[in-house]
C-alpha positions as CSV (number, residue, x, y, z in Angstrom):
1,X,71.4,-124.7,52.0
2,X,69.1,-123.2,49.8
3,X,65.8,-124.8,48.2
4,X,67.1,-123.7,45.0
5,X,70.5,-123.8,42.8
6,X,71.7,-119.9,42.7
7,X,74.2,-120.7,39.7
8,X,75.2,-123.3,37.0
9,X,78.0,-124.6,39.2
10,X,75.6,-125.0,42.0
11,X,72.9,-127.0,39.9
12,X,75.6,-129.0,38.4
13,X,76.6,-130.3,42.2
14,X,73.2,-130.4,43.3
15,X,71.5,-132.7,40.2
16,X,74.6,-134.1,38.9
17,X,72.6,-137.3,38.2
18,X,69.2,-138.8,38.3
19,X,69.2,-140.4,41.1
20,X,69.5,-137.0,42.7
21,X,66.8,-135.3,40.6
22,X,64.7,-138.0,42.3
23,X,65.3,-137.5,45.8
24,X,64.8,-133.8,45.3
25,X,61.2,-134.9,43.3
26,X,60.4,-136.6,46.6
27,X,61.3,-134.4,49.2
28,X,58.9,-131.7,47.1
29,X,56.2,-133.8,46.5
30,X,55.7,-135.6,50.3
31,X,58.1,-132.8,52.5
32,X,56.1,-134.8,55.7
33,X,56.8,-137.9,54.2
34,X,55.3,-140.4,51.7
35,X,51.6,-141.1,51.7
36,X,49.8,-143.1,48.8
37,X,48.4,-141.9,46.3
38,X,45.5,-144.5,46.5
39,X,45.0,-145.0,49.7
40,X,46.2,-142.5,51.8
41,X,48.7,-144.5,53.9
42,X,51.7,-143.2,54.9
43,X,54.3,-146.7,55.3
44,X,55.8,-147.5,52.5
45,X,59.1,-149.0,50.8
46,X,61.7,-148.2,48.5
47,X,61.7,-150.4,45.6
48,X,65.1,-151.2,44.3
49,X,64.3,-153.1,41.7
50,X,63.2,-150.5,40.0
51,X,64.7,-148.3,37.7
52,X,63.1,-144.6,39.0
53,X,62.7,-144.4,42.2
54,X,59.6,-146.0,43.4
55,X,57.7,-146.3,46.5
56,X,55.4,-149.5,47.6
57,X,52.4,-149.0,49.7
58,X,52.6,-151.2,53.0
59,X,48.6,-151.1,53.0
60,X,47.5,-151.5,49.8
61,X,50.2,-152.9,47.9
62,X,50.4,-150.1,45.0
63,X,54.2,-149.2,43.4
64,X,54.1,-145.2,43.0
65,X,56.8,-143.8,40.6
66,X,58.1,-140.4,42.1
67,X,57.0,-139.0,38.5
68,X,53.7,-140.9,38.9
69,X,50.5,-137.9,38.5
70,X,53.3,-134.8,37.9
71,X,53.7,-133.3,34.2
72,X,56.7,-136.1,33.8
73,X,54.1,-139.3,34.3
74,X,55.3,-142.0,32.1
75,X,57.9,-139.7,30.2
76,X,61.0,-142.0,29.4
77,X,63.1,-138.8,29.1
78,X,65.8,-138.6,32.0
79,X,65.2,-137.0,35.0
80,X,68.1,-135.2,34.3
81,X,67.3,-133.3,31.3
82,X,63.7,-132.5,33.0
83,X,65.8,-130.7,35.3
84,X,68.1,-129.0,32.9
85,X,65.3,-127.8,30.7
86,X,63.0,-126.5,33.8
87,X,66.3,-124.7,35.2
88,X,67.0,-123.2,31.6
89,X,63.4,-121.8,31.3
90,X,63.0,-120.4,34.5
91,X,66.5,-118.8,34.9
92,X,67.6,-118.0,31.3
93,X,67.4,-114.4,31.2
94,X,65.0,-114.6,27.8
95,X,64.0,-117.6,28.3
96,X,64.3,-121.3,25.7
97,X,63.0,-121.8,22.7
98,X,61.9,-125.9,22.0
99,X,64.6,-126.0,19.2
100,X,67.2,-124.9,22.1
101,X,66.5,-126.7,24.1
102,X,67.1,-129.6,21.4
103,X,70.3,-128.1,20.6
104,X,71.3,-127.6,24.3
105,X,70.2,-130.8,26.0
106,X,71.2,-133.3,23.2
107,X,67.3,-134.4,22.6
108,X,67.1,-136.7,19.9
109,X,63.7,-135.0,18.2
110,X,62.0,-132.0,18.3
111,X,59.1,-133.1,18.9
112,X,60.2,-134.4,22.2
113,X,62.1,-131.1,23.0
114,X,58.7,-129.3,22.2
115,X,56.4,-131.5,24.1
116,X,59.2,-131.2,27.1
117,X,58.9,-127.0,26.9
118,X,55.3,-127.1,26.2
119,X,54.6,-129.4,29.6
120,X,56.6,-127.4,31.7
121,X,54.7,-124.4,30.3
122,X,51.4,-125.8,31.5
123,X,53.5,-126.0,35.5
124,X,53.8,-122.2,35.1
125,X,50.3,-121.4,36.5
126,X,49.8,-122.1,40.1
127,X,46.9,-123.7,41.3
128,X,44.9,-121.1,43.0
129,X,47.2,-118.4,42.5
130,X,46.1,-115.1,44.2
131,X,44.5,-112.1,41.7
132,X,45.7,-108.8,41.2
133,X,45.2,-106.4,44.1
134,X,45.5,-102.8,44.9
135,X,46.3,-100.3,41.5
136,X,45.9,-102.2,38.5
137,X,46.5,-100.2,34.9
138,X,44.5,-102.7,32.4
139,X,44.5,-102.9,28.7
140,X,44.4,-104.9,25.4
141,X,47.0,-105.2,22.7
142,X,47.4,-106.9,19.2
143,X,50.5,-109.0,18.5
144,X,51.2,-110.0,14.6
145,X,51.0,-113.7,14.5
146,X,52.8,-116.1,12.6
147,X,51.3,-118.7,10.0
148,X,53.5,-122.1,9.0
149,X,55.2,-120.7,6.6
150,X,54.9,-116.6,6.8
151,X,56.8,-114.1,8.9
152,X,54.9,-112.0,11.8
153,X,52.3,-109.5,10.2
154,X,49.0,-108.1,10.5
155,X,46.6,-105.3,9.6
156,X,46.9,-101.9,11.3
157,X,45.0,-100.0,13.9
158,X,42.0,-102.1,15.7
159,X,41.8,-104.1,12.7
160,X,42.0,-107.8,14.2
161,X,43.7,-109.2,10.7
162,X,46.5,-111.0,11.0
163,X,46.5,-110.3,14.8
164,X,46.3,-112.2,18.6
165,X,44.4,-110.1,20.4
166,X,45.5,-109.9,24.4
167,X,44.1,-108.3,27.3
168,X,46.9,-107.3,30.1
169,X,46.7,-105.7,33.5
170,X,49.9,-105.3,35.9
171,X,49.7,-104.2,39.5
172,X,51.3,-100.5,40.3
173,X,53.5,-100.8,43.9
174,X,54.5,-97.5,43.8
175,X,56.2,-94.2,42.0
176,X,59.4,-94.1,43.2
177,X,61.6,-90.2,42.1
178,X,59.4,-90.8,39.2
179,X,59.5,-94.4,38.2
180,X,56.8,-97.2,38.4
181,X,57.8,-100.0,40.4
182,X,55.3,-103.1,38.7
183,X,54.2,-105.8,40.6
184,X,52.9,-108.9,39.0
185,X,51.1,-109.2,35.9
186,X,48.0,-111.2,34.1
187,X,47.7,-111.7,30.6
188,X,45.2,-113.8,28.6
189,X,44.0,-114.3,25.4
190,X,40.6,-112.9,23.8
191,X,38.4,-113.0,21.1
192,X,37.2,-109.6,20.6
193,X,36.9,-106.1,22.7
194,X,33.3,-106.2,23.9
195,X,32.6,-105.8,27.4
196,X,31.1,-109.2,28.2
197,X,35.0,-110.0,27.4
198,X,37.3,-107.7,29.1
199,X,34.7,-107.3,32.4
200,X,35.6,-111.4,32.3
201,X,39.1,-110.6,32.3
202,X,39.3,-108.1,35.2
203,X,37.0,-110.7,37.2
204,X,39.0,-113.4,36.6
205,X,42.5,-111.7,37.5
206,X,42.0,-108.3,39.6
207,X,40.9,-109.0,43.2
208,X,37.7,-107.4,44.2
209,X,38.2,-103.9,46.2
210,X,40.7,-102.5,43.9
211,X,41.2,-99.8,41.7
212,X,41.7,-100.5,37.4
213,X,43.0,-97.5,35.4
214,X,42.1,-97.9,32.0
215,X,42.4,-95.9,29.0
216,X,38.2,-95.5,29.1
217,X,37.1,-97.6,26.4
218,X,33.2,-98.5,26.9
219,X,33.4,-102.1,27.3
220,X,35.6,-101.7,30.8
221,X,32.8,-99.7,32.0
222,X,30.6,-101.0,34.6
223,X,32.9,-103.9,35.3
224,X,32.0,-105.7,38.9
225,X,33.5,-105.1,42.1
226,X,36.4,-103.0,41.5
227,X,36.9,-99.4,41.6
228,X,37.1,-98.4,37.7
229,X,39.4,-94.9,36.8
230,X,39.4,-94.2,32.9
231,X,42.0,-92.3,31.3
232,X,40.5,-91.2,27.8
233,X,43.6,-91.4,25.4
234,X,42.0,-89.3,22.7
235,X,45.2,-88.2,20.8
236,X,48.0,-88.9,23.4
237,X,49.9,-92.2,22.9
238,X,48.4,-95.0,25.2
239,X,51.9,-95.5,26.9
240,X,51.7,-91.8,28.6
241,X,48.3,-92.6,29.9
242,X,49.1,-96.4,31.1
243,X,52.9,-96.3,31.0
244,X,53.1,-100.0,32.7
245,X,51.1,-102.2,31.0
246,X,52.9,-100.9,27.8
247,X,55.8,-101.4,29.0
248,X,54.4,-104.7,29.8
249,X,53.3,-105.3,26.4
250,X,56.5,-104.1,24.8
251,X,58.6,-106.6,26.6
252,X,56.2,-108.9,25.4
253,X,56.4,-108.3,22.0
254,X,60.0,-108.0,22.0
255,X,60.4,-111.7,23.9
256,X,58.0,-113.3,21.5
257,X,59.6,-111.8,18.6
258,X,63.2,-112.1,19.9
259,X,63.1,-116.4,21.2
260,X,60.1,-117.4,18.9
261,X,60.4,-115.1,15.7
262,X,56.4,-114.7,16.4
263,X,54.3,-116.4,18.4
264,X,51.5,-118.7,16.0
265,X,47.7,-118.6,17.4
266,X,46.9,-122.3,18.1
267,X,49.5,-122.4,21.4
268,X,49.3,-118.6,22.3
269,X,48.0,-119.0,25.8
270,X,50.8,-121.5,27.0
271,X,53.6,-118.8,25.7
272,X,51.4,-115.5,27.6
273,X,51.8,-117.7,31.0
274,X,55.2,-118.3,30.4
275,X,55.9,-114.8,30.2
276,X,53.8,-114.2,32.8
277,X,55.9,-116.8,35.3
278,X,59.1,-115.0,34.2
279,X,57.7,-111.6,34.4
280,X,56.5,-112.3,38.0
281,X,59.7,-113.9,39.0
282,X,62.0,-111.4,37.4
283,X,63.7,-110.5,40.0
284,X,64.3,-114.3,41.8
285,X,64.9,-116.2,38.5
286,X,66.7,-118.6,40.4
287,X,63.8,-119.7,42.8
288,X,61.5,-119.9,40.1
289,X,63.3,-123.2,39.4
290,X,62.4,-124.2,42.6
291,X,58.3,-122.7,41.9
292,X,58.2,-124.6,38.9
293,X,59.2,-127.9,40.2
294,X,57.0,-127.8,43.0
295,X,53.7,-126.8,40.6
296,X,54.8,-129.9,38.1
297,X,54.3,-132.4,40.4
298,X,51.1,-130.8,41.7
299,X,49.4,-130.7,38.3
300,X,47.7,-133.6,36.3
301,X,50.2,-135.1,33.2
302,X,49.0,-133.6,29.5
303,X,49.4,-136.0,26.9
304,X,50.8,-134.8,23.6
305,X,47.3,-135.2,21.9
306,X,45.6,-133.4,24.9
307,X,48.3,-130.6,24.3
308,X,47.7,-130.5,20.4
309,X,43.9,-131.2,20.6
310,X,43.9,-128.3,23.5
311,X,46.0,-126.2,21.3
312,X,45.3,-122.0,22.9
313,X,43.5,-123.4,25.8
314,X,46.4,-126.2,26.9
C-alpha cells in the first residue's frame, strides 16, 4: 500500500476516523519506534485512559500526546479534520481558501479554520530543503495587494504603491521540441530592488556552482558564487527573455487572485510558500499529503498570537 491516499475514496478508507489519523501520526513521527521526547528512551506504553493517543515513558514517567511538539500541539480540533484540511490543500488542484475550508469541513469559526490553514502553511517549508541548482532564470515581480476593505490595486511600472514586491527564480531541466520543462521554484518577499537584497535572495535559494539568467538589472550583478548570464530586456517583453519565471509569476498572480481575491501584505510569505509546495509538487499532488504530514510533526507548534505577531515573517 501506498504511503499516501491516491483518491477521495482511498482517504476516506484510510482516515475514516481519528483513531486512525493517530496511528498514521505515529507511524510518521517514530517509523523505528517510539522514543521520548524528554529523555530519549525508547519503552514506552499506550495510555488508554486517554482520549488521543498517548504514550508513557517506561524511564522517566512523561505522557507524550502523538500531537505533542507538531503544528497540532494542544489543538482541540479533531484529528480528523486536520487530516481533511491537509489532504484538501495539498491535493486540490487550486488549492483552499480558510473560508472553505470552513464551509467544507463544518468548522464552527473562521478564525479556527484560518489558524488551521495558516499552521499547515508554516509545514510547507521543509527543514533544510536543498537550493536551486543547475539553470536558474531569476526575477522580481509586483503583485497589487489588498487592504481590509479595498479590492487588489496598485501603481504602475516600478512604482512600489500599492504593491508586494517578490523576487522569484525557477530551475530550467530542459527544452524539450521547444518547451521548458521547470523544475522547482523559490519565491520570497522583499523590501526593495537593491542589490544587497536580491544577491541575498539568490544566496539564500540557488546552490553555489550554478548558472542565474537574469534580465541584467545592476543589483544582480556581482552576486556570489554562481555563474551570472544577463539578458538586457530593453524594449522586448520580460517573458521572451525569462519565459519561466513569468510563467511562474503569472500562475501566481492568477492563484492569488483566483482562491484569495488578492493576497493582503501582513501574511504574504506564508501564501508565496504555499504556492511554492504546490508548485513543486505539481505533478504528485497526492504525495504531497503524505510531505506535509511528515514536515508538521517535525516543526515547533505556532501559537495564534505568534502567527499574528509574526504576521509576513510566520
Amino acid at each position: 500500500m501506498a504511503d499516501f491516499p491516491r483518491s477521495l475514496l482511498d482517504f476516506q478508507r484510510r482516515f475514516p476516523d481519528d483513531a486512525a489519523c493517530a496511528e498514521y501520526l505515529a507511524s510518521a513521527r517514530w517509523p523505528d519506534g517510539f522514543r521520548c521526547m524528554a529523555c530519549g528512551n525508547a519503552k514506552s506504553w499506550r495510555l488508554a485512559c486517554r482520549a488521543r493517543l498517548t504514550f508513557g515513558c517506561a524511564a522517566c514517567g512523561k505522557e507524550i500526546s502523538v500531537t505533542a511538539g507538531t503544528i497540532m500541539h494542544r489543538s482541540h480540533l479533531p484529528l480528523s479534520i486536520w487530516f481533511w484540511a491537509a489532504y484538501l490543500m495539498a491535493t486540490h488542484s487550486n488549492g483552499m481558501s480558510a473560508l472553505q475550508l470552513q464551509s467544507e469541513l463544518g468548522i464552527g469559526s473562521y478564525k479556527t479554520a484560518w489558524l488551521l490553514a495558516m499552521k499547515l502553511r508554516r509545514a510547507m517549508v521543509a527543514p533544510g530543503r536543498s537550493p536551486l541548482a543547475g539553470l536558474v532564470e531569476v526575477d522580481e515581480t509586483t503583485i497589487p495587494f489588498r487592504t481590509k476593505d479595498d479590492p487588489p490595486a496598485g501603481g504602475q511600472g516600478r512604482s512600489h504603491a500599492g504593491k508586494l514586491l517578490v523576487a522569484g527564480a525557477v530551475e530550467i531541466k530542459s527544452r524539450k521540441k521547444g518547451k521548458l520543462a521547470l523544475g522547482r521554484v523559490r519565491l520570497a518577499t522583499i523590501t526593495n530592488y537593491r542589490a544587497e537584497t536580491l544577491r541575498a535572495f539568490m544566496k539564500d535559494n540557488i546552490a553555489p556552482g550554478s548558472l542565474a539568467k537574469t534580465d541584467g538589472l545592476a543589483s544582480y550583478l556581482g552576486a556570489p558564487d554562481v555563474t551570472h548570464e544577463p539578458h538586457v530586456v530593453g524594449p522586448m517583453a520580460a517573458h521572451i527573455v525569462l519565459p519561466a519565471i513569468h510563467r511562474v509569476f503569472s500562475n501566481l498572480k492568477t492563484w492569488a487572485l483566483g482562491v484569495f481575491h488578492g493576497l493582503r501584505r501582513k501574511h504574504l510569505k506564508a501564501y508565496l510558500d504555499e504556492f511554492t509546495f504546490r508548485f513543486n509538487r505539481r505533478k504528485s499532488r497526492h504525495a504531497a499529503f503524505a510531505t506535509l504530514l511528515g514536515i508538521a510533526t517535525a516543526i515547533k507548534p505556532a501559537t495564534y498570537k505568534m502567527l499574528i505577531a509574526l504576521g509576513s515573517t510566520a
